[in-house]
N, C-alpha and C positions, 0 to 999 in steps of 0.2 A: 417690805418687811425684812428683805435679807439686812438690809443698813441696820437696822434697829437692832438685829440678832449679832450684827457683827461689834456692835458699839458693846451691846450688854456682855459678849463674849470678853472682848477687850477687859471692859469694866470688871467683869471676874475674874481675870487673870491677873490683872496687874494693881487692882484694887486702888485704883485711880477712876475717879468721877470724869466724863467728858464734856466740856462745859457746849452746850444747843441751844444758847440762847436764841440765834437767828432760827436752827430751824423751829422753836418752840414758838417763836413771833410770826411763823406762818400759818399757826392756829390748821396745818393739815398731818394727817395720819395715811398709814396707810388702808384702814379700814373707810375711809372718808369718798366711798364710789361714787358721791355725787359730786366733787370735784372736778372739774376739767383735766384731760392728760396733762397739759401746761403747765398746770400748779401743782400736780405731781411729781413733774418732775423736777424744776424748780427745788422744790423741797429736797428730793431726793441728791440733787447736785449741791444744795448747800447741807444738809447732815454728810454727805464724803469729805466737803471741804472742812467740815470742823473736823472729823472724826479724824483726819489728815494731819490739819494741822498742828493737832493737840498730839500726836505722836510723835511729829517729827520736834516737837515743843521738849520731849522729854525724851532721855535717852532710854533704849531697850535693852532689857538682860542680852548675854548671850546665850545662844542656847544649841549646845553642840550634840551632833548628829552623832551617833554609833551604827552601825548596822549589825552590831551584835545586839542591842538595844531592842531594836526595829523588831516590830512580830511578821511573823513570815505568813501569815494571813491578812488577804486584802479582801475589805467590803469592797462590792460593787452593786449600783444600782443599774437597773435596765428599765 
């Protein structure tokens, strides 16, 4: 589920579509717990490789750092 969050994140940041045709031909989700691990992960190893692909396909803003910028409160989870 994190692939799918990081695709959609991607996808609303740069308002560029990521083309899944392979993983969309493996007819699996991640809601799909009748699956085998195998073809989880599978799946899981070809939506990085596109999500991958298709980035390094297209060049990315820059995006420069300040630490005056930066908030001086950090979330943390435990």
């Amino acid at each position: 589920m994190l692939m799918i969050h990081i695709k959609k994140y991607y996808e609303g940041v740069t308002n560029e579509e990521v083309g899944t045709e392979r993983y969309n031909s493996l007819e699996i989700s991640p809601v799909h717990i009748h699956k085998d691990k195998k073809a989880h992960k599978d799946a899981l190893l070809t939506l990085g490789d596109e999500i991958v692909t298709h980035i390094h396909g297209h060049s990315l803003p820059v995006v420069n750092y300040s630490s005056e910028t930066a908030s001086q409160k950090v979330a943390a989870e435990h």
